[in-house]
C-alpha positions as a LaTeX table, in Angstrom:
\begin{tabular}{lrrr}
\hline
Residue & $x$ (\AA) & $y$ (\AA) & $z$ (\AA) \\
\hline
Unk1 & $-27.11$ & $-42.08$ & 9.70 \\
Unk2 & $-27.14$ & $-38.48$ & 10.52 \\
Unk3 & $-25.40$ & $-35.66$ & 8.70 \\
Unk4 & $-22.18$ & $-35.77$ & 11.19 \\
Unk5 & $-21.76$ & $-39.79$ & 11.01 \\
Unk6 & $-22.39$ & $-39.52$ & 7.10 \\
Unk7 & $-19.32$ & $-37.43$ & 7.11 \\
Unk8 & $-16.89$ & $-39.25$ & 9.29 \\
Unk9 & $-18.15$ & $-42.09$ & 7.62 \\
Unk10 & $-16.65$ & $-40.68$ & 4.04 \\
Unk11 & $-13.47$ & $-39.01$ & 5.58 \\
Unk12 & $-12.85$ & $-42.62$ & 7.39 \\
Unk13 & $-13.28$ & $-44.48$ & 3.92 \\
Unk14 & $-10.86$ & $-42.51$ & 2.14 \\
Unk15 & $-8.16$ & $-43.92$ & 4.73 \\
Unk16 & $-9.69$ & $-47.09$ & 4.77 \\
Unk17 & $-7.21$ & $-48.49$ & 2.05 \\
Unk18 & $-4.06$ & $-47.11$ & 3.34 \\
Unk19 & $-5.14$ & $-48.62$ & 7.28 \\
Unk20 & $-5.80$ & $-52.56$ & 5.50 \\
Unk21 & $-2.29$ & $-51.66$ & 4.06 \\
Unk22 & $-0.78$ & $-50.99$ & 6.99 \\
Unk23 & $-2.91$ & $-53.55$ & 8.81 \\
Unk24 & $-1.79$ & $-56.54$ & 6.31 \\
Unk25 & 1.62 & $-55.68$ & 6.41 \\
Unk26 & 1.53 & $-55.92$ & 10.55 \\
Unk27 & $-0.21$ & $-59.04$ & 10.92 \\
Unk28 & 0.18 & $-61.20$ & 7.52 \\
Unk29 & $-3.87$ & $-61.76$ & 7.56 \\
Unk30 & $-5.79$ & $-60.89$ & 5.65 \\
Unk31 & $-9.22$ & $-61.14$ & 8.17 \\
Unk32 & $-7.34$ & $-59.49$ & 11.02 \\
Unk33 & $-6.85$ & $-56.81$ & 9.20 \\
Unk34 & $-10.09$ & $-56.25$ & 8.15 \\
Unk35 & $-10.84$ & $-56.54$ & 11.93 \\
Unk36 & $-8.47$ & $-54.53$ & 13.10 \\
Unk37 & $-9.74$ & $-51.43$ & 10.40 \\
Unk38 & $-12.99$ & $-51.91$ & 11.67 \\
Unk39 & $-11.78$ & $-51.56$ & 15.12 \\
Unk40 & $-10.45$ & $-48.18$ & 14.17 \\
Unk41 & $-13.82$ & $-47.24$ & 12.76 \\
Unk42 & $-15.09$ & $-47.98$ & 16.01 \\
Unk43 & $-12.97$ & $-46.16$ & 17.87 \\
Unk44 & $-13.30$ & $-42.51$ & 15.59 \\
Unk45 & $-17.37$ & $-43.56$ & 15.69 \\
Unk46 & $-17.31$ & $-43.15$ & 19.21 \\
Unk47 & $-14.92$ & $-40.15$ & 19.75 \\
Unk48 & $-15.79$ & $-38.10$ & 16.89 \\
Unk49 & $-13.99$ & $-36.52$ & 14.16 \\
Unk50 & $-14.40$ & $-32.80$ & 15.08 \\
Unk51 & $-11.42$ & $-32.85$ & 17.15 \\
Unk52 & $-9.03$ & $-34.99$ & 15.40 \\
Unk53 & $-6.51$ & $-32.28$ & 13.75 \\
Unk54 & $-4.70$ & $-35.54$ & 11.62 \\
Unk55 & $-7.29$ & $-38.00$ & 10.61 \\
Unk56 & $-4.62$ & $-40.13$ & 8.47 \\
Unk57 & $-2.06$ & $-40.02$ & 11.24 \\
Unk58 & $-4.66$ & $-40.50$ & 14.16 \\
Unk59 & $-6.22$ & $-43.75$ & 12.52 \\
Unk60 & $-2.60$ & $-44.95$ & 11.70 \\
Unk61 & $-2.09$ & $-44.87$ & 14.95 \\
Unk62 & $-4.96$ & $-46.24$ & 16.09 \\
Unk63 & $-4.47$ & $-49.68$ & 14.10 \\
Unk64 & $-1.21$ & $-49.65$ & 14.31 \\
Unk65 & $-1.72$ & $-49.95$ & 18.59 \\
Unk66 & $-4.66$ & $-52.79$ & 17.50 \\
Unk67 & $-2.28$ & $-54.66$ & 15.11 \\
Unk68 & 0.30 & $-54.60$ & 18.39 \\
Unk69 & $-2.45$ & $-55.74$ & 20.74 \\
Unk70 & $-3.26$ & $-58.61$ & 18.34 \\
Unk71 & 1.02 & $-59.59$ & 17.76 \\
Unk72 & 1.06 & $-59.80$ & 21.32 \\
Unk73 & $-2.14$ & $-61.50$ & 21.83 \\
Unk74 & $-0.45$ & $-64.20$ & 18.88 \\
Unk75 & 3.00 & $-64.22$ & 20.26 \\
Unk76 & 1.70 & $-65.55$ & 23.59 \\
Unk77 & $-0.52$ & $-68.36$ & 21.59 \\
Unk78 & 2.54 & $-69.43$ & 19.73 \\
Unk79 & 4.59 & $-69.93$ & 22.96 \\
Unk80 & 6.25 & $-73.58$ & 22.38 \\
Unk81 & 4.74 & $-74.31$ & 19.37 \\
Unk82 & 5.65 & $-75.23$ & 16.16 \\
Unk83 & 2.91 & $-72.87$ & 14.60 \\
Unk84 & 5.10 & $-69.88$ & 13.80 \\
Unk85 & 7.45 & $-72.18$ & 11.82 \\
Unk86 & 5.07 & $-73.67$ & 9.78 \\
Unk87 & 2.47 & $-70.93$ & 9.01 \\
Unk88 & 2.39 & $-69.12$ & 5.75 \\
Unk89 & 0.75 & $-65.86$ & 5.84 \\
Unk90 & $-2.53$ & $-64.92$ & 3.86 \\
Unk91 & $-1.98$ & $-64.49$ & 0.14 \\
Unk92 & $-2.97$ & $-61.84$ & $-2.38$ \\
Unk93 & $-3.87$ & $-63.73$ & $-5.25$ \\
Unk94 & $-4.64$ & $-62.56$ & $-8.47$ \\
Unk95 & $-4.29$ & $-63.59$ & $-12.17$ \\
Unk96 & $-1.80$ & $-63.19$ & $-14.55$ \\
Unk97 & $-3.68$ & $-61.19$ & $-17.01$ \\
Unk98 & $-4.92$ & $-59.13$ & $-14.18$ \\
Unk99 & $-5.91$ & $-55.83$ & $-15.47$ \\
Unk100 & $-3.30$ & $-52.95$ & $-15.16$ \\
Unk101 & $-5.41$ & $-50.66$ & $-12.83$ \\
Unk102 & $-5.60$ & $-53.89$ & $-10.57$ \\
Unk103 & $-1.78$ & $-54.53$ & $-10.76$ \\
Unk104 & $-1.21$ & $-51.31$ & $-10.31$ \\
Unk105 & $-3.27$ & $-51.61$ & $-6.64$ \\
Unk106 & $-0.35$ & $-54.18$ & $-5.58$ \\
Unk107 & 2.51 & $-52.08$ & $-6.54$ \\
Unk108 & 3.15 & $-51.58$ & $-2.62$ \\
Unk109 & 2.68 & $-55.05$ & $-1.92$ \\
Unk110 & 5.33 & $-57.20$ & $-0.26$ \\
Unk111 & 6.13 & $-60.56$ & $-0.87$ \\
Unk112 & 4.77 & $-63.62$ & 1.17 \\
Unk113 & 8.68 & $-64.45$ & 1.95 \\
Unk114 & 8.92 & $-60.64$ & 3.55 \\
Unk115 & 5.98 & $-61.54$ & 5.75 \\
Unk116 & 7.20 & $-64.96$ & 6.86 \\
Unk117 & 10.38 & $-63.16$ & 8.41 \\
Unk118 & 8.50 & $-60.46$ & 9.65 \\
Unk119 & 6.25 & $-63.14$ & 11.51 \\
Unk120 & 9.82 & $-63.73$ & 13.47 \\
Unk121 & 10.24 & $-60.88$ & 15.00 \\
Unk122 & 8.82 & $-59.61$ & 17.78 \\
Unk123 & 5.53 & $-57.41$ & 17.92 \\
Unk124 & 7.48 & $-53.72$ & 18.81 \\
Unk125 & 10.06 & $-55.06$ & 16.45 \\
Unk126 & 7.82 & $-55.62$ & 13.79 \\
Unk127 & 5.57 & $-52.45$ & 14.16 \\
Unk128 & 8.63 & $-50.33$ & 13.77 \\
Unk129 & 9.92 & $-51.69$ & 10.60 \\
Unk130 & 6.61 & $-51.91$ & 9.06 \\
Unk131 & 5.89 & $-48.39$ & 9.92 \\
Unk132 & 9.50 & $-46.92$ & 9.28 \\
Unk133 & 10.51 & $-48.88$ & 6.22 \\
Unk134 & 7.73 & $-49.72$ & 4.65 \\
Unk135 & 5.43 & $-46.60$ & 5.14 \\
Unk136 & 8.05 & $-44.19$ & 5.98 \\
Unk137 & 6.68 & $-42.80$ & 9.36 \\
Unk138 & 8.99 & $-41.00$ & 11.09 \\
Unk139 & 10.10 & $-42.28$ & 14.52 \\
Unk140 & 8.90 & $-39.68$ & 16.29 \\
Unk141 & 5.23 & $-40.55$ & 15.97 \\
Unk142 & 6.41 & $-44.26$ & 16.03 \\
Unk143 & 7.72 & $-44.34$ & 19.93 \\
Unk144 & 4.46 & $-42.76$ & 21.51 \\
Unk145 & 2.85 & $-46.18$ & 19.62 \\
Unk146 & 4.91 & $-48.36$ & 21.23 \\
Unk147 & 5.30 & $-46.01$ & 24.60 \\
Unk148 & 8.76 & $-45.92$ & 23.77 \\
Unk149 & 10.88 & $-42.91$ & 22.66 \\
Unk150 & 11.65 & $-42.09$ & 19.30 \\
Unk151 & 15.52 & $-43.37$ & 19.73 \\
Unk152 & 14.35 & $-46.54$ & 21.12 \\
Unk153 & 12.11 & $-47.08$ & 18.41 \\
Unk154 & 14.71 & $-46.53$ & 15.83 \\
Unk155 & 17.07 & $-49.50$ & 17.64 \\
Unk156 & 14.00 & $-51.81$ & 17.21 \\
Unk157 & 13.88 & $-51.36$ & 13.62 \\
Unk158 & 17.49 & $-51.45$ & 13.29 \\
Unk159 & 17.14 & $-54.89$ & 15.21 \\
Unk160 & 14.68 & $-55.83$ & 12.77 \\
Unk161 & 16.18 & $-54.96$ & 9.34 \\
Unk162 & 19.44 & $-57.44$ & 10.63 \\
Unk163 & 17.47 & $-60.01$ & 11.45 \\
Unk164 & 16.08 & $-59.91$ & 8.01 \\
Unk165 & 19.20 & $-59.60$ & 6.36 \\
Unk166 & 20.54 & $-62.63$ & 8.21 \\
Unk167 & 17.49 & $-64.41$ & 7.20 \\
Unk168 & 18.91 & $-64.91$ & 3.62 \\
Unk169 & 18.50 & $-63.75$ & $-0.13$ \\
Unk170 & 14.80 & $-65.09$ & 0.05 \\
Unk171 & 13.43 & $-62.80$ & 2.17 \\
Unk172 & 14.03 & $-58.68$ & 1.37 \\
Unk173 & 15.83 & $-58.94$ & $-1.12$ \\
Unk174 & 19.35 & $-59.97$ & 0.90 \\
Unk175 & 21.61 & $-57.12$ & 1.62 \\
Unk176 & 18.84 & $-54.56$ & 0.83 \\
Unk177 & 16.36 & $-55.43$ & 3.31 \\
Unk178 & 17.10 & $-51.69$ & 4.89 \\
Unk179 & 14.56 & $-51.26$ & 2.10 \\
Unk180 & 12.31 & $-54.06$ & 1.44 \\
Unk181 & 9.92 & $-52.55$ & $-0.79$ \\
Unk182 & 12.65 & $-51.85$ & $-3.51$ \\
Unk183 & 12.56 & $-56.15$ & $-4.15$ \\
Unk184 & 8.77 & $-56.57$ & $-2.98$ \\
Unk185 & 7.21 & $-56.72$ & $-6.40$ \\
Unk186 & 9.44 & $-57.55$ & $-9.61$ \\
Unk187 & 9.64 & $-55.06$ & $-12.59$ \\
Unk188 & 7.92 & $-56.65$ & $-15.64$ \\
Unk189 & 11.17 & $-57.55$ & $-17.42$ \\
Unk190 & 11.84 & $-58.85$ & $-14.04$ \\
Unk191 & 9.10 & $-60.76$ & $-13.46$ \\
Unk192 & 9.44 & $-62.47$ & $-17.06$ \\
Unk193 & 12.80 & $-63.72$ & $-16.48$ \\
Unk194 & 11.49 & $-64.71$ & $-13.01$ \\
Unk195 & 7.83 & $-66.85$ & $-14.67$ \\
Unk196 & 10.61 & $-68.60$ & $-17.29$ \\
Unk197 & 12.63 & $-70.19$ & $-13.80$ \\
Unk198 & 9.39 & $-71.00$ & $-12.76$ \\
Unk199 & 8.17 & $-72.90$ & $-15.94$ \\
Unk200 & 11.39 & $-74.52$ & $-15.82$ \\
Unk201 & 11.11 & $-75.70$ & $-12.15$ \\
Unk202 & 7.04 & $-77.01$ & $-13.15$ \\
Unk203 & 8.10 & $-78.96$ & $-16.53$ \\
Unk204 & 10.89 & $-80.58$ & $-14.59$ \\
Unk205 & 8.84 & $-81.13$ & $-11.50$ \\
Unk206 & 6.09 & $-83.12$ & $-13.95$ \\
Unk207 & 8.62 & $-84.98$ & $-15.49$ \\
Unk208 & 10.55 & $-85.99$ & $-12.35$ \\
Unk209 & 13.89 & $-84.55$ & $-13.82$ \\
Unk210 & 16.16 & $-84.46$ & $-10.84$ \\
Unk211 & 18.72 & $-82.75$ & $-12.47$ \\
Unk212 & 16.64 & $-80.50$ & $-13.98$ \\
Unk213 & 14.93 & $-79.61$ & $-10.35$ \\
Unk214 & 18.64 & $-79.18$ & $-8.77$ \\
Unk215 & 19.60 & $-76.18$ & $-11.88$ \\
Unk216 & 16.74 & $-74.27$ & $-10.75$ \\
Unk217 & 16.76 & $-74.59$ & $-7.11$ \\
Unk218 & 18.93 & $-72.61$ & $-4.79$ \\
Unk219 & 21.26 & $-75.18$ & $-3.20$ \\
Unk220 & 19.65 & $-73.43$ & 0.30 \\
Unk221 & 16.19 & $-73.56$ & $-0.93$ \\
Unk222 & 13.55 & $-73.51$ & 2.04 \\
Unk223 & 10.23 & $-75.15$ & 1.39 \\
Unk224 & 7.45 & $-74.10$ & 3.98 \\
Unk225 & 4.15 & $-76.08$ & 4.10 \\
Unk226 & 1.05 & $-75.23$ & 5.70 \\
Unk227 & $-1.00$ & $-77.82$ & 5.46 \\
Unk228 & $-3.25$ & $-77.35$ & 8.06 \\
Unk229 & $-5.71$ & $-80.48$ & 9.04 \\
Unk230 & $-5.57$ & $-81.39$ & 4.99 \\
Unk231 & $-4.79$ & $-84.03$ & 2.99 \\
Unk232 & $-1.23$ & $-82.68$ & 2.35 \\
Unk233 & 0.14 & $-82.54$ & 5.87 \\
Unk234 & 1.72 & $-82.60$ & 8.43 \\
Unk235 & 3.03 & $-78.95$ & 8.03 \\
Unk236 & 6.67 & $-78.86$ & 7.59 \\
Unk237 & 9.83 & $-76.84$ & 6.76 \\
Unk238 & 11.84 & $-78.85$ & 4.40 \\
Unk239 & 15.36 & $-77.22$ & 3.57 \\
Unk240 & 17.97 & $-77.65$ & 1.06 \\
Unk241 & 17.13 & $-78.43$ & $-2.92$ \\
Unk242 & 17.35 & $-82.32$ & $-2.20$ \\
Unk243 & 15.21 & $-82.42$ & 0.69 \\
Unk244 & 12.83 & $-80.02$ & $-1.31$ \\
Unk245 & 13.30 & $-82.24$ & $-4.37$ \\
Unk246 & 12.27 & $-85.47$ & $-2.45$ \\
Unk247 & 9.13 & $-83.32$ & $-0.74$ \\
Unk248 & 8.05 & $-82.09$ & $-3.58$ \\
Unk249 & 7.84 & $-85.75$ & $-5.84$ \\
Unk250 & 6.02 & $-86.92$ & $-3.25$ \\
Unk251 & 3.19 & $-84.61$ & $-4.87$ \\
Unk252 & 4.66 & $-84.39$ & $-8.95$ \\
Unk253 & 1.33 & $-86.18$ & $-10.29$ \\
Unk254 & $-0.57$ & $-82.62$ & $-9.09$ \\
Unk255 & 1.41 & $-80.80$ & $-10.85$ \\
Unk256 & $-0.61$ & $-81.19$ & $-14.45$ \\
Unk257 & $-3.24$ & $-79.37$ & $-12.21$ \\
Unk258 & $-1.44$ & $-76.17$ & $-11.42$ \\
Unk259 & $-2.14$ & $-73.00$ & $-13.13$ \\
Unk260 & 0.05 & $-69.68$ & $-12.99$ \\
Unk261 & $-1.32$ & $-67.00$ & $-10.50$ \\
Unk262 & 0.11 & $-63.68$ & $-9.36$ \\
Unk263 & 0.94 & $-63.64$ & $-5.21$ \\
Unk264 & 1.70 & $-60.91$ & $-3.89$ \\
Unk265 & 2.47 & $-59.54$ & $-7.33$ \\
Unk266 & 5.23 & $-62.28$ & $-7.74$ \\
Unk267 & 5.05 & $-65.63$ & $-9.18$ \\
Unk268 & 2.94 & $-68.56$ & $-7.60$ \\
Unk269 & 1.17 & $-71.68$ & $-8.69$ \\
Unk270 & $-1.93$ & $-72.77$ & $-7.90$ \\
Unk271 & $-3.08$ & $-76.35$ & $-7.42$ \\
Unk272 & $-7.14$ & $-76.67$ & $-8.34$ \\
Unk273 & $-8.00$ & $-79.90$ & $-9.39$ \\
Unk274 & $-12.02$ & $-80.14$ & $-10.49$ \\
Unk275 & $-11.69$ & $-76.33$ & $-10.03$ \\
Unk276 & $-11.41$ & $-77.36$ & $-6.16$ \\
Unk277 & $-7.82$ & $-75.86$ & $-4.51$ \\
Unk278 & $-5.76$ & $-77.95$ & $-3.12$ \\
Unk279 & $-2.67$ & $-75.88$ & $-3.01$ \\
Unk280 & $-1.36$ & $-72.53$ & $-3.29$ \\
Unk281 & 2.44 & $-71.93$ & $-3.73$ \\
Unk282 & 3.96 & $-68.67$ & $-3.44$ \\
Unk283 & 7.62 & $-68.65$ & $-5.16$ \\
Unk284 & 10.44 & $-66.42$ & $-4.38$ \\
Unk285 & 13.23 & $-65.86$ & $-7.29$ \\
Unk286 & 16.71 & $-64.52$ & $-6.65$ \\
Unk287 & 19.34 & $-64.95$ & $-9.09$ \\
Unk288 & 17.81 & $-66.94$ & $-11.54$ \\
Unk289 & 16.84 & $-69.88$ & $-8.84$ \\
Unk290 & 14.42 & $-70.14$ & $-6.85$ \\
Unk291 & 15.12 & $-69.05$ & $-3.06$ \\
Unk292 & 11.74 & $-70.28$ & $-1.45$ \\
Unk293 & 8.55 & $-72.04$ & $-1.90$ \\
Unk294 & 5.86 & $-71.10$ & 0.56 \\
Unk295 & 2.66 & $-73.39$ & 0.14 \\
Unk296 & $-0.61$ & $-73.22$ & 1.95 \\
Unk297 & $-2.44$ & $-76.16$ & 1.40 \\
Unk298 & $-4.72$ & $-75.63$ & 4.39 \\
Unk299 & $-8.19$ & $-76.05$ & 3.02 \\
Unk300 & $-10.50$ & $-73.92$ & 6.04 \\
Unk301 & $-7.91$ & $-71.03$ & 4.93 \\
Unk302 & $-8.11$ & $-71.40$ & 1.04 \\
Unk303 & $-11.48$ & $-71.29$ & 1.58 \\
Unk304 & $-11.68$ & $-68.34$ & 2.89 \\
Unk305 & $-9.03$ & $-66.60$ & 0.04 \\
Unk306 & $-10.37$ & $-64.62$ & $-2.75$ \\
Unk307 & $-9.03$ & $-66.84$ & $-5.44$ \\
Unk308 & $-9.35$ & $-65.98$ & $-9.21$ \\
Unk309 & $-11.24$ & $-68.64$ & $-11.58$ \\
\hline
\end{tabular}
């Protein structure tokens, strides 16, 4: 490596964690984004730096038109199929006693109920809420991305943030959803009260207390399994706290096997037993119940997750 790629090579990683940011947030995936970063590298590789006045702002740009490509490229796959309803996106996992430099690496994370939504809407739709409300990029460099102008742009994400709001209290964070990152991850004191609904909803779940499963469940409660080709399938969207309940005895004897993680900086569970996982469930709090239960039991994708021991 020369003197000139050694350089754009150094100025390109110092972006490189704000693009799988942005990258992540676009596409819920975790390998596509790492794709799509690399596709930016690519790109700058070939052109050169020398002439690039706004390096951050040009390779935004540049994955943000790759992350669009590949929404499109998905949106077409998932034409009249049940895959969007059943897929839970890629996970952050981490441990509870993570160490607070690590935490503090998620503290612009969004939860995996914030991603399910945003898998709804459409590609422009999502780009301009992701780039406008989550990474506060004005509209003005948003429309050229989408070959749209800035007002048009700003009536996508407008389009967007409603449909989150009337996707319900598990989601954004209900009527706030305009900003999405304010219920993404939970304060500490937060995120206490939030682990002691979730200890409640495990000890009742192992003990098959119906009652006690109904107290801690939102009577809406949506419970999204992605099971993949595993042993826990079919994939399925169960909702309602009785249908949930009645889903989730079907599987109560696992539960001695669970073991608190962090995902996506909120609470989650996950299912390991012989140290093999089986399941990892991602659990949205609102109010003192819980709002949503997003599992991925798909084994070829826990497989490829970096999942703490």
């Amino acid at each position: 490596m020369d003197a000139r790629a050694f350089e754009e090579h150094r100025a390109f990683e110092e972006h490189r964690a704000h693009l799988h940011a942005v990258a992540y947030r676009m596409l819920g995936s975790l390998s596509e984004a790492d794709d799509a970063v690399q596709e930016a590298w690519l790109r700058l590789s070939r052109v050169g730096a020398d002439d690039v006045r706004d390096l951050r702002a040009w390779l935004t740009t540049v994955v943000s038109r790759v992350c669009l490509d590949m929404l499109r490229s998905r949106a077409a796959r998932r034409e009249d199929s049940l895959e969007a309803q059943t897929h839970v996106p890629d996970p952050i996992v981490t441990r509870i006693d993570e160490d607070p430099a690590e935490q503090a690496a998620l503290a612009d994370s969004v939860g995996i109920a914030l991603l399910v939504v945003l898998d709804r809407l459409s590609p422009a739709e999502r780009l301009a809420f992701v780039l406008h409300d989550i990474f506060a990029l004005p509209f003005e460099q948003i429309g050229p991305i989408l070959d749209r102008s800035p007002a048009a742009a700003k009536q996508l994400a407008s389009r967007a943030r409603q449909r989150l709001r009337a996707a319900g209290p598990g989601t954004a964070g209900g009527d706030r959803a305009d900003l999405p990152n304010q219920a993404d991850l939970p304060k500490q004191a937060d995120l206490a009260k939030q682990w002691a609904v979730v200890d409640a909803f495990l000890a009742a779940a192992r003990d098959g207390d119906f009652e006690g499963l109904l107290a801690v469940l939102d009577p809406d409660v949506v419970l999204r399994g992605d099971a993949g080709l595993g042993p826990l399938g079919p994939s399925k969207v169960v909702r309602g706290a009785r249908e949930a309940i009645a889903h989730t005895q079907r599987y109560a004897a696992l539960g001695r096997f669970a073991r608190p993680v962090l995902v996506n900086g909120g609470p989650g569970l996950l299912v390991a037993p012989a140290g093999e996982p089986l399941a990892l469930m991602a659990i949205t709090v609102r109010g003192n119940r819980i709002v949503e239960l997003d599992i991925l039991a798909d084994p070829a994708r826990l497989a490829t997750l970096d999942l703490p021991s």
